[in-house]
Every structure is written in C-alpha cells, then in structure tokens.
C-alpha positions as CSV (number, residue, x, y, z in Angstrom):
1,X,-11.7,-13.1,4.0
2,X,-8.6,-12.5,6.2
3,X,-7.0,-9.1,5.2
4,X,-4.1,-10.3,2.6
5,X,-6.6,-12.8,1.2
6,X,-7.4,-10.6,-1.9
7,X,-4.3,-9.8,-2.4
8,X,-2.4,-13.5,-2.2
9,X,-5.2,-14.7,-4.4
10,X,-6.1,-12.5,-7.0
11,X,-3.2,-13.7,-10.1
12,X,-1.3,-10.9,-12.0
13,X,0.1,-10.7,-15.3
14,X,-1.9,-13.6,-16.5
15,X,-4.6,-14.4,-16.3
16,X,-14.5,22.4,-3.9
17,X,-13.0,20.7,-6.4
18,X,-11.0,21.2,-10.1
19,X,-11.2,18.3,-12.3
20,X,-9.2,20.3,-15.2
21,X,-6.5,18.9,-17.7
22,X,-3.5,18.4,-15.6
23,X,-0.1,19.8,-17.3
24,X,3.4,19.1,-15.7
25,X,3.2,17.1,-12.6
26,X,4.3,18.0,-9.2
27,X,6.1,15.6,-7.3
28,X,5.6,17.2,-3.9
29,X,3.3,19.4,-2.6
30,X,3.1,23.1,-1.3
31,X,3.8,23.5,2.2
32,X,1.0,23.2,4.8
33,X,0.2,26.6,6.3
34,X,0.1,27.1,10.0
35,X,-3.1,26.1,10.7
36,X,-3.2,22.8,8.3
37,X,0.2,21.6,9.5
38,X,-0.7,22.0,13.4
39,X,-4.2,19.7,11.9
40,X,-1.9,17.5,10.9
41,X,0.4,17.2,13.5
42,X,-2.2,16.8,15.8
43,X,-3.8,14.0,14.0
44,X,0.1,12.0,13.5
45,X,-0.3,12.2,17.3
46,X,-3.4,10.7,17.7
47,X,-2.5,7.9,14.8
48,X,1.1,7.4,16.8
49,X,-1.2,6.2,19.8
50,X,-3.1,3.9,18.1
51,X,-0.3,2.3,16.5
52,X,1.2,2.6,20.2
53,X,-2.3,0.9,22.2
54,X,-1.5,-2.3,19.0
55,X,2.0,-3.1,20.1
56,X,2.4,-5.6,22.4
57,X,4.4,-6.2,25.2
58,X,6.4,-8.4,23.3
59,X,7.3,-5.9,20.4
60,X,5.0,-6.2,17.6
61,X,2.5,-4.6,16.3
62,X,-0.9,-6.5,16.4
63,X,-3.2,-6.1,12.9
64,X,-5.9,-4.2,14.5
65,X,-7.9,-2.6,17.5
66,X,-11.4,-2.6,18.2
67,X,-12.3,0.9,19.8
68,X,-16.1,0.5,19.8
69,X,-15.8,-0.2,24.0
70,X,-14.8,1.3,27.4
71,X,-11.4,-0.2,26.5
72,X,-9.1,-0.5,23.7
73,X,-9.1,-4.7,22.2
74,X,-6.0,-5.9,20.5
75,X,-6.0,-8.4,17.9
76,X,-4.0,-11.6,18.3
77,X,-3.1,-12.0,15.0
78,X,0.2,-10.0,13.6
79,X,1.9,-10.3,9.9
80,X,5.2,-9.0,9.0
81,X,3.3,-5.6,7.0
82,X,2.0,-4.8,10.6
83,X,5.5,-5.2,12.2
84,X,6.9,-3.3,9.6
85,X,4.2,-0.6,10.5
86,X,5.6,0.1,13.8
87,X,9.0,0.1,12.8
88,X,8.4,3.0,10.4
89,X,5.9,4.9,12.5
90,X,7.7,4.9,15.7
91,X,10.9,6.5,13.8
92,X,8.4,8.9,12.2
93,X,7.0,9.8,15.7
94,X,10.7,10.7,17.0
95,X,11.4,12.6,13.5
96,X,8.3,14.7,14.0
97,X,9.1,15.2,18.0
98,X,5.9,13.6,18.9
99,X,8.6,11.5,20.8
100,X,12.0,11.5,22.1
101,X,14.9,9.7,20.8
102,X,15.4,7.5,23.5
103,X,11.6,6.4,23.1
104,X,12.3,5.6,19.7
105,X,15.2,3.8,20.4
106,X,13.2,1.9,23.2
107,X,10.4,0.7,20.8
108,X,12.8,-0.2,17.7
109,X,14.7,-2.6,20.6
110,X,11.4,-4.0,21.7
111,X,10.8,-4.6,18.3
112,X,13.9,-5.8,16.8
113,X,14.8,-8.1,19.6
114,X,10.9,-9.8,18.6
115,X,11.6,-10.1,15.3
116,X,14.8,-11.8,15.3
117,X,12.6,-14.8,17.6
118,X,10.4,-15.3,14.9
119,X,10.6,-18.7,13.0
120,X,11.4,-17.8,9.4
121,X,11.8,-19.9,6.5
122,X,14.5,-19.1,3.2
123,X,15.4,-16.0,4.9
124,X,11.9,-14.5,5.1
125,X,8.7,-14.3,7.9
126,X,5.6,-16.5,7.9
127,X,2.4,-14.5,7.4
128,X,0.9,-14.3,10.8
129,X,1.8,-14.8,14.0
130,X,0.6,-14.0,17.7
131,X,1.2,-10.6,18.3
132,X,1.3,-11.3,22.1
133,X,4.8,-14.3,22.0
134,X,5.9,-14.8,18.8
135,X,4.1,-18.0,18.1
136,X,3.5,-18.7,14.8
137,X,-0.4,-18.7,14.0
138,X,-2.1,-22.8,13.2
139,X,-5.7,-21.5,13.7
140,X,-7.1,-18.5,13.0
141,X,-7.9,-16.5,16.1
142,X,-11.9,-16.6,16.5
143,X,-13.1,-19.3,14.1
144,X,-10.2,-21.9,15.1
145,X,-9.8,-22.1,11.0
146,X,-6.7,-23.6,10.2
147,X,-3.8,-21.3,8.7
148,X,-1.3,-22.8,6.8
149,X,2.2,-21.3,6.9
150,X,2.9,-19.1,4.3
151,X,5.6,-16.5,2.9
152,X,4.4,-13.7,1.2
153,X,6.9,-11.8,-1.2
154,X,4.7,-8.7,-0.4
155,X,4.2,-8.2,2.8
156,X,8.0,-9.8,3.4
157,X,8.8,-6.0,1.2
158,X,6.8,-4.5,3.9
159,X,8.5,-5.4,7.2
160,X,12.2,-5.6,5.7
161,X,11.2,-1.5,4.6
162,X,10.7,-1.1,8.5
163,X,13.7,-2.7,9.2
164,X,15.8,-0.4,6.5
165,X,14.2,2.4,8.5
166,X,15.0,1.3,11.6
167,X,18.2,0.8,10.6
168,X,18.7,4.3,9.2
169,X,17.3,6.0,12.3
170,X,18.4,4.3,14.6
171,X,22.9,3.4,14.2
172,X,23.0,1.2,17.2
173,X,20.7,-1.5,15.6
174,X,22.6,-1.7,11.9
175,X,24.6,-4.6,12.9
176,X,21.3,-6.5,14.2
177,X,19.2,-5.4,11.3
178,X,22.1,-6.3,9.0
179,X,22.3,-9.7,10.0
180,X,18.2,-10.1,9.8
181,X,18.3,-8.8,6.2
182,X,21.3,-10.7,4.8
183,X,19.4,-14.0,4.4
184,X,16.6,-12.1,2.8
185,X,16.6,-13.1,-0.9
186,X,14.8,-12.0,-3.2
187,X,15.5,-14.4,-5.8
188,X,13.1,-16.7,-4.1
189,X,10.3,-15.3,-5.6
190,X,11.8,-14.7,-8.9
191,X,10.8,-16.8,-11.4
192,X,13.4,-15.9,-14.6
193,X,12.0,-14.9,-18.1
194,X,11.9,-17.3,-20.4
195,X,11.9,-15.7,-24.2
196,X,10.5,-19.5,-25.6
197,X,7.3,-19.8,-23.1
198,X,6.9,-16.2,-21.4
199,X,3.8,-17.8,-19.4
200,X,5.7,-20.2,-17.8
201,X,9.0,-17.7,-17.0
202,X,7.5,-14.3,-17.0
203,X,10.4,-12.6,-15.4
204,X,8.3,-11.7,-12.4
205,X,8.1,-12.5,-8.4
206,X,5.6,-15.5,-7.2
207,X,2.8,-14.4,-4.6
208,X,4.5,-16.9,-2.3
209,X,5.1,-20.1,-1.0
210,X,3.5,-22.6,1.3
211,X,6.2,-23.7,3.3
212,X,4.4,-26.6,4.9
213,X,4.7,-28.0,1.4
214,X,7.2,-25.9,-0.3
215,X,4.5,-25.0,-3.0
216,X,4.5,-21.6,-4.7
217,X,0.8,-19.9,-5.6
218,X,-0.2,-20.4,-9.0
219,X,0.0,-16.5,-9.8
220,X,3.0,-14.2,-10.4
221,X,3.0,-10.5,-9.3
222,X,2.8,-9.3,-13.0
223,X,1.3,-5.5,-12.5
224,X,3.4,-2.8,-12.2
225,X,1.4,0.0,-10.5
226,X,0.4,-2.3,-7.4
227,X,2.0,-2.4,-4.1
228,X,4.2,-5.2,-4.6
229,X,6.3,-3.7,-7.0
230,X,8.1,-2.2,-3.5
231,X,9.8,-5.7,-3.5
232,X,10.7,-5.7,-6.7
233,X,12.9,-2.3,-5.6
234,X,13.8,-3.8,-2.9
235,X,15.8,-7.0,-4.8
236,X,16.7,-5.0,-7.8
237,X,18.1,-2.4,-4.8
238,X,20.2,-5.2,-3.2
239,X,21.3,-6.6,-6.6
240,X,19.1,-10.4,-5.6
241,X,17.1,-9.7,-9.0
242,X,18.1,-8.4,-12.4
243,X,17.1,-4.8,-13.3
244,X,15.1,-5.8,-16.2
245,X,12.7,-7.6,-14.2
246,X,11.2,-4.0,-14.0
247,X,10.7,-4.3,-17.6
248,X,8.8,-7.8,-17.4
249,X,5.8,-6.1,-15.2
250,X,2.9,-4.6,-17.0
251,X,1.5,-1.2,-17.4
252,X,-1.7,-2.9,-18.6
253,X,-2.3,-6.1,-19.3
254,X,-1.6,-7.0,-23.0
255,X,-4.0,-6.0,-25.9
256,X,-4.8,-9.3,-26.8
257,X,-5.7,-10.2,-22.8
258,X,-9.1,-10.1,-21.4
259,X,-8.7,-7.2,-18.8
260,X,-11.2,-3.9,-17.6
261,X,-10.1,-2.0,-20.7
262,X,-9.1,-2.6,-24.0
263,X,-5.6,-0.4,-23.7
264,X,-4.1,2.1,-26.0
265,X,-0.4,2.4,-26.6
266,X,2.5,1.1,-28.0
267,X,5.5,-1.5,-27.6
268,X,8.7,-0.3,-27.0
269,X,12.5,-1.3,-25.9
270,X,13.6,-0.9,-23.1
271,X,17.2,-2.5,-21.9
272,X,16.6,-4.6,-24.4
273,X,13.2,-6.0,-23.4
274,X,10.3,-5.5,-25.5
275,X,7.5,-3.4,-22.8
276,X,3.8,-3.0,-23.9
277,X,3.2,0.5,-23.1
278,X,-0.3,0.5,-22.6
279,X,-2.6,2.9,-20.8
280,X,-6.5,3.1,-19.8
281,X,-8.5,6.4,-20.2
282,X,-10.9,7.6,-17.5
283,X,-12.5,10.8,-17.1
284,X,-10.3,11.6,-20.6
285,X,-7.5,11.3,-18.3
286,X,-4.4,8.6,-19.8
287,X,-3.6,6.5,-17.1
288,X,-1.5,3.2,-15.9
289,X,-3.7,1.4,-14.1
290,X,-3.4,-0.8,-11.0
291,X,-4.4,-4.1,-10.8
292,X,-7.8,-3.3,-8.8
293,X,-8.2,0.1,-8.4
294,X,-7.5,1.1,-5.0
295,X,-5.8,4.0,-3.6
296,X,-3.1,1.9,-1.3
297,X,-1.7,0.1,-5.1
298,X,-0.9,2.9,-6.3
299,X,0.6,5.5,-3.8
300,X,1.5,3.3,-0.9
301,X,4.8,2.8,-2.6
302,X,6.1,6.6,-3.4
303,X,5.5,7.0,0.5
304,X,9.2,5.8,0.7
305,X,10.4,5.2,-3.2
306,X,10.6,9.2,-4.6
307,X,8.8,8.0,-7.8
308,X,7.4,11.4,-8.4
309,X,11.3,13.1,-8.3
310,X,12.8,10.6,-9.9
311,X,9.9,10.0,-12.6
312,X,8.0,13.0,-13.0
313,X,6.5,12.5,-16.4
314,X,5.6,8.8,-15.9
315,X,5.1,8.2,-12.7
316,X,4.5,12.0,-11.0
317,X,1.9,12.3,-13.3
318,X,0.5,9.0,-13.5
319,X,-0.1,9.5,-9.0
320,X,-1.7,13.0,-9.9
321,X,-4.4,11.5,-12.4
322,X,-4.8,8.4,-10.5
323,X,-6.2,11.2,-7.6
324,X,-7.8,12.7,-9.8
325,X,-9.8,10.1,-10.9
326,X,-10.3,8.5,-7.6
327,X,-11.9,12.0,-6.6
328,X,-14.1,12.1,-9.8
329,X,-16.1,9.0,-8.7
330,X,-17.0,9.8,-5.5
331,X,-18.3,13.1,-6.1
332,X,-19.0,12.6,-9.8
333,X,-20.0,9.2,-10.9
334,X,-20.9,7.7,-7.6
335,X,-22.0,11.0,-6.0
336,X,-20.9,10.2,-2.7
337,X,-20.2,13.3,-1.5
338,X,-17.1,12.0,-0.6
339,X,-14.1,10.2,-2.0
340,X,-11.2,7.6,-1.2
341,X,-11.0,3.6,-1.5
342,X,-9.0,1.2,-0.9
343,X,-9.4,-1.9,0.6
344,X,-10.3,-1.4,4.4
345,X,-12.7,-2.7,6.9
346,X,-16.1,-3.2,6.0
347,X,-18.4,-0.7,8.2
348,X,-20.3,-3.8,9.5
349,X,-17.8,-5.9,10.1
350,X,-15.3,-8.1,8.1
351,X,-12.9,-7.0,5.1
352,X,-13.0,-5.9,1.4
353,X,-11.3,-4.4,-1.2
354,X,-12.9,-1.3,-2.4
355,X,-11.3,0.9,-5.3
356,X,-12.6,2.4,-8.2
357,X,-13.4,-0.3,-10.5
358,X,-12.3,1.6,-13.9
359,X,-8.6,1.8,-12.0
360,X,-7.9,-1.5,-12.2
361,X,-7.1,-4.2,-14.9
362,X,-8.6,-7.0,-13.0
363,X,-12.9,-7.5,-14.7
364,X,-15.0,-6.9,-12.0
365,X,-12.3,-5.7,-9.8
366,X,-12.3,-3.5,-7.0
367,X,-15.8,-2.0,-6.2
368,X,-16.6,1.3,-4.3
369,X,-19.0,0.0,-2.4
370,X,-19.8,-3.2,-0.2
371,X,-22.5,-4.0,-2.7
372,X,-19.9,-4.5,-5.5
373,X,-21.6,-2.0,-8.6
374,X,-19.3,-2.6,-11.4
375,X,-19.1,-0.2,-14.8
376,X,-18.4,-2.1,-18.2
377,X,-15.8,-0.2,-20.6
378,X,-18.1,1.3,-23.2
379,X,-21.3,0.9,-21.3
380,X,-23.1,3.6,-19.8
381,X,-21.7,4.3,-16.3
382,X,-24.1,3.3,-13.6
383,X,-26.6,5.8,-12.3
384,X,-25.6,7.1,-8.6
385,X,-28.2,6.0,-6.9
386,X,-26.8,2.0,-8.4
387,X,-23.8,2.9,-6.0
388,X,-25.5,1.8,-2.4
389,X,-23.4,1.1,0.4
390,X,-20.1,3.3,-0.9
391,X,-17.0,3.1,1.9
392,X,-15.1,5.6,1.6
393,X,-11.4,4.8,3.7
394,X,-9.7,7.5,5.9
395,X,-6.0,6.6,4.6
396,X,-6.9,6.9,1.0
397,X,-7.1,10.5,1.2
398,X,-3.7,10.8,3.6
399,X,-2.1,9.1,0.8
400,X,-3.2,11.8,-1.5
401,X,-1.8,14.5,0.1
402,X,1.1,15.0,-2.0
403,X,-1.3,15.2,-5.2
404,X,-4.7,16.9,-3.7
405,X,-3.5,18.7,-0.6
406,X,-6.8,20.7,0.2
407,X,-9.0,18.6,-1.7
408,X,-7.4,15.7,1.1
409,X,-8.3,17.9,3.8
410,X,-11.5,19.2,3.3
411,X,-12.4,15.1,2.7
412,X,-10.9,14.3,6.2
413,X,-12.6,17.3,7.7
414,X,-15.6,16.5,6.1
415,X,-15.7,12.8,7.3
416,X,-14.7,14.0,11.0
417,X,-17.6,16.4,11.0
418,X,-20.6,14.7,9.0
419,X,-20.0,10.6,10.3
420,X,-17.9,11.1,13.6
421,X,-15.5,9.2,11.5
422,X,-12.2,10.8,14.0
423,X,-11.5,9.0,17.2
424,X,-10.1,11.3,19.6
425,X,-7.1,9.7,21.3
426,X,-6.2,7.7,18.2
427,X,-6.8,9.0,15.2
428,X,-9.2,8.0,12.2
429,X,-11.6,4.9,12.0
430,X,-10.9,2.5,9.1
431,X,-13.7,3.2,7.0
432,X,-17.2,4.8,6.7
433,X,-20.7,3.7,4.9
434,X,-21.0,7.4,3.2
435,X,-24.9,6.1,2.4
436,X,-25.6,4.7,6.2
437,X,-23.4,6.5,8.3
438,X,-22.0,3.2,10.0
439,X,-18.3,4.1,10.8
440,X,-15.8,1.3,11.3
441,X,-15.6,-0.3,15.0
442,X,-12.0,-1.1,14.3
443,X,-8.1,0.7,12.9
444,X,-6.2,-1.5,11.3
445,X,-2.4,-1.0,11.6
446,X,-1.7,-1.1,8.2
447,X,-4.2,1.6,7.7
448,X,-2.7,3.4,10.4
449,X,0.9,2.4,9.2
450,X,0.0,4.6,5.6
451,X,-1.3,7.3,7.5
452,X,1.6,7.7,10.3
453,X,4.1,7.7,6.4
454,X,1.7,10.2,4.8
455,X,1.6,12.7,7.5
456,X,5.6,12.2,8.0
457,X,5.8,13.0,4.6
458,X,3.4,15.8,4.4
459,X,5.3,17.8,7.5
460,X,8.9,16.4,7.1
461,X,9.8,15.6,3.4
462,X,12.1,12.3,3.0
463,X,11.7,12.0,6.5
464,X,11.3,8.2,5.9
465,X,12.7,8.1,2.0
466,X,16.4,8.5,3.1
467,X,17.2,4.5,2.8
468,X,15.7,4.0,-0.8
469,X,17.7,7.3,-2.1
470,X,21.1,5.6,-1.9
471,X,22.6,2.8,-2.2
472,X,21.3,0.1,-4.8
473,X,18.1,2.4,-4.7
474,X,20.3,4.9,-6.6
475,X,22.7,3.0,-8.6
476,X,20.1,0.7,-9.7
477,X,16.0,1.8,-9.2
478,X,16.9,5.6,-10.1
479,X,17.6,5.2,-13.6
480,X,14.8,3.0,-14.3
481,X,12.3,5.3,-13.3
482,X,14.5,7.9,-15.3
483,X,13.9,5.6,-18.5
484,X,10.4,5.1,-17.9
485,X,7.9,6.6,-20.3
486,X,4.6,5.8,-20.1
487,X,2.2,6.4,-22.7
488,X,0.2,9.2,-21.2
C-alpha cells in the first residue's frame, strides 16, 4: 500500500516512567536543560540534512530516501504533504540558525517557483508527482501500477500549511504565495449538513476527488481527533467553510454505531448543533479517540494549531492522556520495552499503519505491530508475548515532547543505543522491529517533516505557530477550541 492509501481509504464518520492520574494539563513543556537542548539541536541538524539530501534540484521534496548504501537514493515520487515538509522545515532550520537567512530564502524560491509549475485542478495539487520535473505521476514508480489523479483534502492542508509558513518567514514571497493560495477552496470538499438525511450531508470534508472522472471517495472525514481536522482550520480560518462544521465531526463515533468502544458521554449544544460528546476509557484514562490510533492523528496537528493554549481542558488534556496511553502499551500491555506508533515504514520493507488499537474508533484499527494483534473492548487484553513483530516509530516520540519530555528522550536514547536506530548525518530511521532488531532502510519526509516541527517547537516555542495565531485562526478557530468541552 502506497503511503496515503490507508488514509484515503479508510471512511470516517460513517461507517522510568509515571503512569499516575493526570490533573490540570500543561500545554507546553519545561524548558530543555543544557545538555537535552544541545541533544536536540544536534539531532534538528541531522533531520534538516535528510530533508535537505530529499529535495531535488527542481525544488521539492521527494517522499523518501533509502540510506541502507554507500550513497543516499531519492524517491521519485513526491505529494503535496512532502512539499509542504520542506517548506516548514527549511524555515525552521533558519529559525533555529542551523542556517542562514539567505539559505532559507534560497530553498523557499527553489520551492515556490516548483510549486506554482505544478498542474492543479479546482485550485488544489494532485497527489503525486515526480519529485525530479514536476510531472505529474501515471505509473507508479517501480511496479509501472497505474495512478490515477487524485486531490486529497488532507494532504492539500499539508502543503498550503508550508506555504502559510513560507509566507510568514519569508515577506518577499507573500505576493507569490498569495496568489497560489487564493484559488484554494475549501468548500470543495465540503459536503453541507443536511438536518433531514445527516448521512447523505454530514457537514464534513470528502477524502477527495478523482479528477480524471470528477468522482469524490465514498467516505467523508468525520473524526475529529485525526490529522485532517488541520483542513478543516484551515477553511474555517479563511472563512471557505462555516464554523460549525467543527461541530459536525465526532469525538467518538455515535453510541448506536458499531466502533472499538462502546462510548460514554453525553449530547450537548453547541452553536446550535447538537454534538455527541463521547469519550473511550483506556488505562482508566477518559479519552477522545482518533480514528486509528496512531500518534501522528492526534498530535501532528497542535505542532502548528496551539490546541493545548487555546484548549487546555479538552484538548491539552486529551494530547497528555493520549501519551500516556500510547506509553502504557509499549511498556505495559505489549511489553515492548519501548513505545511510539504511528503509521511508518515497515522494518522489512513496505508501509503500515501501526497505533495502539484501543486509540482508535475504527474495529480492528491500527495495530502495534506488523502482525496486526488486536484487543476486543471487554476482553482480556492479549498476553505480551501475542504482540510479535511490535514497530515502534522514531517521530512518535518527537511528537510527544510537549507532553512526556524525558520519558521522549530516554525512548530516543534508548532506540539510538539498543537497535542503532540514529543515522549519523541524517537523523533517525523511520521505524524499528523492537522484537527483531531490523531497523528501517529508509526516512520518509513526512516522518522527517514531524520531527524537524517537533524539535522547532521543543527549542523555539511558536517558532512555526505564528500564521495559525492570527488572522481567521483567531477570529474564528480560537473560540471554538475555547467552547470545547469534552467529556473527560
């Protein structure tokens, strides 16, 4: 499966270590001290080059490298959440003087100047194209399958957030950027609520559309905690979709649905919508689930969006226990030794979606290991030793540096030391078989992308958050997150 496929398929909506009760939630963490911030300087740098060795000539960033030779090998194949990588991660590297100003500027040309060759369709970019020209992508690069063009609401939210960046770092470019952007409508995507058939009109975004037919997928985007909801911002931010559409997305799925768990909670009103506010239980920790259980769902997002600042009793706290729980099955129920999933590249080769099954609303959802060992709501949880094969992923634990700042580290530094997991000269491998020792061949730059964000984050606060705290982002996402109140 290519890397979105899970993610373009899988329908929404419808169809050392303290594990103690958490109290208020804290939206960002302590400082680093001397010696953990000059660790984590040193490993941007290292992440920067690998993110550097994927950019082409021609300005984009490719999906992945393959470091298992003498010689760096770049992927052909590029999608608009890769080029979007770059974007961010180049003004992060300038931010964080792992690079100069003019270099930045240099790279965010390159780039820019790339992306406005692209062919685009309704304002927004096809999924993949050739990282080397430009060219849009008819077969698939190895196997000579056939891709069919394709616009993806989500990984559309990806690149036009490194384009916002760009634009904010970078003054020169606004006028360019501008003009990219102002065809970019979100309304697209939207399909509008419909009070007499809510199935039909469910107030939420479509996956995408095939644009060699004009068909949309058959799925909405109907889970809140999931990475899409960053486009959702993005078109409630520029006012292309109504703020309520935040209120048609679901916390769980509906009692009455078939999902992981039966949810607990209560309906309430909102703006005048009526919101199930439903939550799961794991580890007798209330939580919002995402849709599969992966780390990258859930806290890929505040990366940029302050959801902890802005919503620290619903969302702060719902990131803190999402952690939490994450770290309690790897050392806990799976007995790893280890923790961190989210969907990455499969030690031996290819691509999956590991998470933490329980996380996620989807039956059967994310597994934490390649061998796919599910638990059943109300069942006995698997013994360990069921858990064979668990990958634990690199960025999983960058992402929860805000939330689990030493328990993060001493996971990377544990994963450096026991597997050979850290490249030196570019950073982390993608993934690691905890119960083999097989550690990834390849980085991904989307992988990369989170962890260039999470370390910008970690040593320069709102380093990258400064375009999605004004604006739209303030007039109109702020006070949503204010009036959220999740049932935990």
């Amino acid at each position: 499966m290519d890397r979105r496929t899970f993610l373009t398929a899988a329908g929404t909506g419808a169809a050392a270590l303290s594990l103690g009760a958490l109290t208020a939630p804290q939206a960002v963490a302590a400082p680093a001290g001397p010696a953990d911030e000059a660790q984590l300087l040193a490993w941007f740098r290292d992440t920067y080059r690998s993110i550097e060795a994927m950019t082409t000539g021609f300005g984009l960033t490719a999906d992945k490298i393959d470091v298992s030779g003498a010689s760096p090998v770049v992927s052909r194949q590029t999608s608009p959440t890769n080029i979007g990588c770059g974007l961010w991660s180049a003004v992060a590297a300038a931010g964080l003087g792992v690079t100069s100003g003019a270099a930045m500027l240099r790279t965010l040309e390159r780039t820019v100047s790339a992306v406005e060759k692209l062919e685009r369709h309704h304002g927004f970019w096809l999924n993949w194209y050739d990282a080397h020209d430009g060219s849009v992508l008819t077969e698939w690069p190895g196997t000579g399958d056939p891709v069919r063009p394709f616009l993806s609401s989500v990984d559309n939210a990806w690149l036009v957030t490194g384009l916002r960046i760009a634009a904010d770092a970078a003054p020169s470019l606004r006028p360019r950027i501008g003009r990219i952007l102002s065809t970019a409508d979100w309304s697209y995507y939207y399909t509008p609520y419909d009070p007499s058939d809510p199935v039909a009109g469910p107030g939420q975004l479509r996956g995408g559309f095939w644009t060699d037919t004009g068909e949309p997928t058959a799925h909405h985007y109907g889970a809140l905690n999931t990475e899409p909801r960053m486009a959702s911002y993005l078109g409630i931010a520029d006012g292309s979709l109504p703020s309520e559409h935040y209120w048609h997305l679901l916390r769980t799925m509906l009692p009455e649905h078939e999902q992981e768990q039966r949810p607990q909670g209560a309906y309430a009103v909102s703006d005048g919508v009526r919101v199930w506010q439903g939550h799961y239980t794991h580890g007798g920790r209330k939580i919002v689930p995402t849709w599969g259980g992966s780390m990258f769902e859930a806290l890929m997002v505040p990366l940029f969006v302050p959801e902890p600042e802005w919503s620290p009793r619903s969302w702060g706290l719902n990131h803190r226990r999402y952690v939490r729980s994450q770290i309690e099955h790897g050392l806990r129920e799976a007995e790893y030794g280890y923790w961190g999933f989210s969907p990455a590249n499969v030690p031996d080769g290819g691509y999956q979606e590991y998470g933490v099954d329980a996380l996620g609303m989807q039956v059967d959802g994310y597994a934490s290991n390649t061998d796919r060992t599910y638990t059943t709501d109300g069942a006995p949880l698997p013994d360990p030793s069921a858990f064979t094969h668990g990958v634990v992923t690199p960025h999983a634990s960058f992402l929860a540096l805000p939330y689990a700042r030493g328990e993060a580290l001493a996971n990377l530094r544990a994963l450096e030391r026991d597997f050979g997991a850290y490249h030196e000269g570019y950073g982390f491998r993608d993934s690691v078989d905890v119960g083999t020792g097989r550690v990834s061949d390849f980085m991904l730059a989307l992988d990369q992308g989170m962890i260039t964000a999470a370390l910008a984050q970690a040593l320069r606060p709102g380093l990258l958050q400064r375009p999605f705290r004004t604006g739209g982002f303030r007039s109109r996402v702020r006070p949503l997150l204010a009036a959220e109140r999740f049932s935990i």
